[in-house]
C-alpha positions as CSV (number, residue, x, y, z in Angstrom):
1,X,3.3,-33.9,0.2
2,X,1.6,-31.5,2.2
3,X,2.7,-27.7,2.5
4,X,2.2,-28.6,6.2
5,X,4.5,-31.6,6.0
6,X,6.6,-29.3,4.1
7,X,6.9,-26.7,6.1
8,X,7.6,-28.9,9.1
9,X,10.3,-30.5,7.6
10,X,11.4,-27.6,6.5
11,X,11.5,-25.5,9.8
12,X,13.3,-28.0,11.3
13,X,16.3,-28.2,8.8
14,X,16.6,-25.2,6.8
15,X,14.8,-23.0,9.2
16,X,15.9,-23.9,12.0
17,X,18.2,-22.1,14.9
18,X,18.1,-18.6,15.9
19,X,15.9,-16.9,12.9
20,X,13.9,-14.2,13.3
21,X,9.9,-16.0,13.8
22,X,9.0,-13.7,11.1
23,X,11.4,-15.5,8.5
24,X,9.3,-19.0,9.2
25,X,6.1,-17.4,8.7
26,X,3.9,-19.6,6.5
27,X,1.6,-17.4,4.3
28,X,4.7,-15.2,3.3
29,X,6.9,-18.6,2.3
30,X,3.8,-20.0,0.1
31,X,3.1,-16.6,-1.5
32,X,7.5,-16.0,-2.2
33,X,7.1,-19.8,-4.0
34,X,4.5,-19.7,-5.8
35,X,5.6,-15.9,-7.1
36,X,9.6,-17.2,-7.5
37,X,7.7,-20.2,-9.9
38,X,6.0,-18.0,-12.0
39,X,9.8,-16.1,-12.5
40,X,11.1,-19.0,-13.5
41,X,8.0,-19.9,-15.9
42,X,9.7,-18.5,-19.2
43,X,12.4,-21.3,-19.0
44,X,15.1,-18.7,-18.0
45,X,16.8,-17.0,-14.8
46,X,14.7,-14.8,-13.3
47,X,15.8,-11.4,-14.7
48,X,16.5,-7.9,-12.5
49,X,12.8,-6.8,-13.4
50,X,11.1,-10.1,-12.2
51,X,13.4,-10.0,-9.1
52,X,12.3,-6.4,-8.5
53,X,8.8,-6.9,-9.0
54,X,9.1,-9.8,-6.5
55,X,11.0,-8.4,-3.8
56,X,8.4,-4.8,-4.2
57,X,5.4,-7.1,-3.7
58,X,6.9,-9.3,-0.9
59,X,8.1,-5.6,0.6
60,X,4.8,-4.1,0.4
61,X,2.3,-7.0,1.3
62,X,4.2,-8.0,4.2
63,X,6.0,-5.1,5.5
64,X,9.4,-6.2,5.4
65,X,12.5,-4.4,4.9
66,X,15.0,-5.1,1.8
67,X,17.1,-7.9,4.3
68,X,14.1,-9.1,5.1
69,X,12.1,-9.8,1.9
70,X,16.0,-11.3,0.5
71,X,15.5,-13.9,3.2
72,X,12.0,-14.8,2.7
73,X,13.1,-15.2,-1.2
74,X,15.9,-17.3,-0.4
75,X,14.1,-19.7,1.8
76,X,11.3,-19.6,-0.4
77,X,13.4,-20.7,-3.1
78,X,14.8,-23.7,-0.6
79,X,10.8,-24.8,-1.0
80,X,10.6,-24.6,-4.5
81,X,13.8,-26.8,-4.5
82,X,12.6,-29.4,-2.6
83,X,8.7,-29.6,-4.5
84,X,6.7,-27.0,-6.2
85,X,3.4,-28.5,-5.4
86,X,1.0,-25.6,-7.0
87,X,-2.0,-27.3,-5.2
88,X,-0.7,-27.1,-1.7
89,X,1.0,-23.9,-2.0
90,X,-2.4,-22.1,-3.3
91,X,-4.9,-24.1,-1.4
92,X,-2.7,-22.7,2.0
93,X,-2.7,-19.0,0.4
94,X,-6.5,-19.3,-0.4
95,X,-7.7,-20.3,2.9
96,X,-5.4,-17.7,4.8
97,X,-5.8,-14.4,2.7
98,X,-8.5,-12.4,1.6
99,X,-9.6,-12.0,-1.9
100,X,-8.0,-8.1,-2.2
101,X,-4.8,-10.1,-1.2
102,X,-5.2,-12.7,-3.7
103,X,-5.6,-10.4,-6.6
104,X,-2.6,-8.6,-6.1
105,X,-0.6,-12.1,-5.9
106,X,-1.9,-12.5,-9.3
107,X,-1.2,-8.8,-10.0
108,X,2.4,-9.6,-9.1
109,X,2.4,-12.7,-11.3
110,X,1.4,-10.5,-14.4
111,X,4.1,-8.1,-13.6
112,X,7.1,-10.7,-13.3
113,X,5.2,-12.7,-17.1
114,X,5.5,-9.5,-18.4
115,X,8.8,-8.2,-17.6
116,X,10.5,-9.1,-20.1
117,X,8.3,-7.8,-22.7
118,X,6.6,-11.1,-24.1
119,X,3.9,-13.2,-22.4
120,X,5.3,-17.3,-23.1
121,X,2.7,-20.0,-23.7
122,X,3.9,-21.1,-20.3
123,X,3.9,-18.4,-18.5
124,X,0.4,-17.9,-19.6
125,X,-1.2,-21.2,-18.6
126,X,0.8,-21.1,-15.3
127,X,-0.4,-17.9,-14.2
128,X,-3.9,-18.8,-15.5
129,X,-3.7,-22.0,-13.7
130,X,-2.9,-20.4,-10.1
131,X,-5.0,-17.7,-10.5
132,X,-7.9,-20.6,-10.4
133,X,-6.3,-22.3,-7.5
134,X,-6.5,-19.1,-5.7
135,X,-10.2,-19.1,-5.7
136,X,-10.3,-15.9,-8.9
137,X,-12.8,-16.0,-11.0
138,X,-12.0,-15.6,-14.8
139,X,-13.0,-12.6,-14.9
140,X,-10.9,-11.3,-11.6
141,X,-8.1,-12.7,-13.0
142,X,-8.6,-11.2,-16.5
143,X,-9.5,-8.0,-14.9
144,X,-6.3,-8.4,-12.8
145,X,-4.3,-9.2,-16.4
146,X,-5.7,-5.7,-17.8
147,X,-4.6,-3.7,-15.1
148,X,-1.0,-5.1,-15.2
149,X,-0.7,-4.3,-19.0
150,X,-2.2,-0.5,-19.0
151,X,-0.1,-0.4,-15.5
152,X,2.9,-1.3,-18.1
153,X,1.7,0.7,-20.8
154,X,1.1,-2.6,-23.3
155,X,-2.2,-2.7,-23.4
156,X,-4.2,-2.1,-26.4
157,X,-7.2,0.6,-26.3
Protein backbone atom coordinates (compact mmCIF):
# COMPACT_ATOMS: atom_id res chain seq x y z
CA UNK A 1 0.00 0.00 0.00
CA UNK A 2 0.89 3.40 -0.64
CA UNK A 3 1.87 5.99 2.15
CA UNK A 4 -0.78 8.04 0.23
CA UNK A 5 -3.43 5.39 0.51
CA UNK A 6 -2.21 5.13 3.93
CA UNK A 7 -2.44 8.28 4.98
CA UNK A 8 -5.91 8.73 3.47
CA UNK A 9 -7.22 5.96 5.16
CA UNK A 10 -5.74 6.99 7.97
CA UNK A 11 -6.98 10.73 8.10
CA UNK A 12 -10.22 9.65 7.76
CA UNK A 13 -10.34 7.14 10.76
CA UNK A 14 -7.71 7.80 13.22
CA UNK A 15 -7.22 11.35 12.32
CA UNK A 16 -10.18 12.46 11.83
CA UNK A 17 -12.51 15.15 13.73
CA UNK A 18 -11.44 18.30 15.30
CA UNK A 19 -7.35 17.86 15.36
CA UNK A 20 -5.15 20.51 15.07
CA UNK A 21 -4.04 20.38 10.81
CA UNK A 22 -0.65 20.28 12.06
CA UNK A 23 -1.16 16.74 13.76
CA UNK A 24 -2.16 15.26 10.07
CA UNK A 25 0.77 16.72 8.51
CA UNK A 26 2.42 14.06 6.28
CA UNK A 27 6.31 14.55 6.23
CA UNK A 28 6.24 14.79 10.19
CA UNK A 29 4.00 11.29 10.38
CA UNK A 30 6.51 9.47 7.91
CA UNK A 31 9.65 10.81 9.60
CA UNK A 32 7.94 9.85 13.61
CA UNK A 33 7.44 6.09 11.82
CA UNK A 34 10.20 5.38 10.27
CA UNK A 35 12.28 6.96 13.61
CA UNK A 36 9.62 4.93 16.17
CA UNK A 37 10.80 1.58 13.76
CA UNK A 38 14.26 2.00 14.23
CA UNK A 39 13.29 2.19 18.38
CA UNK A 40 11.76 -0.77 18.19
CA UNK A 41 14.70 -2.37 15.98
CA UNK A 42 16.60 -4.11 18.97
CA UNK A 43 13.55 -6.44 19.57
CA UNK A 44 12.61 -4.57 22.87
CA UNK A 45 10.35 -1.48 24.11
CA UNK A 46 11.69 1.52 23.21
CA UNK A 47 13.59 2.61 26.30
CA UNK A 48 13.43 6.42 28.16
CA UNK A 49 16.72 7.37 26.02
CA UNK A 50 15.21 6.28 22.59
CA UNK A 51 11.96 8.00 23.49
CA UNK A 52 13.94 11.13 24.47
CA UNK A 53 15.98 11.18 21.49
CA UNK A 54 12.84 10.82 19.46
CA UNK A 55 10.61 13.28 20.92
CA UNK A 56 14.11 16.04 20.92
CA UNK A 57 14.36 15.37 17.12
CA UNK A 58 10.61 15.57 16.34
CA UNK A 59 10.76 18.87 18.80
CA UNK A 60 13.50 20.39 17.01
CA UNK A 61 12.90 19.56 13.30
CA UNK A 62 9.43 20.47 13.33
CA UNK A 63 8.91 23.01 16.00
CA UNK A 64 6.52 21.47 18.12
CA UNK A 65 5.93 21.68 21.66
CA UNK A 66 6.18 18.58 24.15
CA UNK A 67 2.03 17.95 23.65
CA UNK A 68 2.57 18.22 20.39
CA UNK A 69 5.51 16.02 19.32
CA UNK A 70 3.45 13.15 22.06
CA UNK A 71 0.70 13.33 19.46
CA UNK A 72 2.64 13.13 16.42
CA UNK A 73 4.39 9.92 18.19
CA UNK A 74 1.28 8.46 19.03
CA UNK A 75 -0.36 8.71 15.69
CA UNK A 76 2.75 7.82 14.14
CA UNK A 77 2.80 4.69 16.06
CA UNK A 78 -1.10 4.08 14.85
CA UNK A 79 0.93 3.86 11.17
CA UNK A 80 3.48 1.64 12.15
CA UNK A 81 0.49 -0.57 13.49
CA UNK A 82 -1.30 -0.74 10.56
CA UNK A 83 2.11 -1.38 7.99
CA UNK A 84 5.63 -0.37 8.32
CA UNK A 85 6.26 -0.14 4.57
CA UNK A 86 10.11 1.21 4.74
CA UNK A 87 9.84 1.97 0.90
CA UNK A 88 6.88 4.26 1.04
CA UNK A 89 7.66 5.90 4.21
CA UNK A 90 11.29 6.93 2.80
CA UNK A 91 10.50 7.43 -0.77
CA UNK A 92 7.66 10.19 0.73
CA UNK A 93 10.56 11.69 3.19
CA UNK A 94 13.11 11.79 0.24
CA UNK A 95 11.14 13.54 -2.26
CA UNK A 96 9.83 16.16 0.45
CA UNK A 97 13.03 17.12 2.43
CA UNK A 98 16.25 18.33 1.78
CA UNK A 99 19.44 16.37 2.07
CA UNK A 100 20.57 18.52 5.55
CA UNK A 101 17.11 17.19 6.68
CA UNK A 102 17.69 13.76 5.75
CA UNK A 103 20.99 13.45 7.47
CA UNK A 104 19.87 14.38 10.76
CA UNK A 105 16.77 11.69 10.38
CA UNK A 106 19.66 9.30 10.09
CA UNK A 107 21.53 11.24 12.88
CA UNK A 108 18.47 10.57 15.10
CA UNK A 109 18.42 6.90 14.04
CA UNK A 110 22.08 6.56 15.33
CA UNK A 111 21.19 8.17 18.54
CA UNK A 112 18.01 5.90 19.42
CA UNK A 113 20.61 2.26 17.97
CA UNK A 114 22.85 3.54 20.28
CA UNK A 115 21.06 4.36 23.34
CA UNK A 116 21.30 1.63 24.97
CA UNK A 117 24.94 1.18 24.68
CA UNK A 118 25.20 -1.71 21.99
CA UNK A 119 24.62 -1.45 18.21
CA UNK A 120 22.25 -5.02 17.34
CA UNK A 121 22.86 -6.81 14.04
CA UNK A 122 19.38 -5.44 13.39
CA UNK A 123 19.49 -2.28 14.34
CA UNK A 124 22.56 -2.01 12.14
CA UNK A 125 21.14 -3.22 8.76
CA UNK A 126 17.86 -1.31 9.49
CA UNK A 127 19.42 1.87 9.86
CA UNK A 128 21.78 1.15 7.05
CA UNK A 129 18.92 0.09 4.92
CA UNK A 130 16.91 3.52 5.41
CA UNK A 131 19.68 5.49 5.28
CA UNK A 132 19.89 4.23 1.44
CA UNK A 133 16.21 4.67 0.88
CA UNK A 134 16.72 8.20 1.94
CA UNK A 135 18.85 8.99 -0.97
CA UNK A 136 22.60 9.02 1.55
CA UNK A 137 25.27 8.03 0.09
CA UNK A 138 27.60 5.48 2.06
CA UNK A 139 29.68 7.69 2.95
CA UNK A 140 26.92 10.41 4.32
CA UNK A 141 25.55 7.99 6.21
CA UNK A 142 28.87 6.67 7.60
CA UNK A 143 29.86 10.19 8.23
CA UNK A 144 26.43 10.65 9.89
CA UNK A 145 27.30 7.26 12.12
CA UNK A 146 30.71 8.93 13.29
CA UNK A 147 29.32 11.94 14.40
CA UNK A 148 26.62 10.25 16.55
CA UNK A 149 29.39 8.04 18.36
CA UNK A 150 32.00 10.98 19.16
CA UNK A 151 28.57 13.03 19.91
CA UNK A 152 28.10 10.03 22.55
CA UNK A 153 31.57 9.73 23.42
CA UNK A 154 32.01 5.92 21.93
CA UNK A 155 33.87 6.47 19.26
CA UNK A 156 37.29 5.22 18.94
CA UNK A 157 40.28 7.74 18.03
Amino acid sequence: MSFAKLMQRFKGGVLAGDRPAQQQDPLKLATAAVLLDIGYADGTLMTREEDEDLLTYLKRAFALDDTMAQELVKAASEIRAQTIDHFALTHFIRRNSPLNDRIEIVKTMWRMAYADGRLTDYENYLVRKLADLLGLEHHVMIDAKVSVLQELGLATS
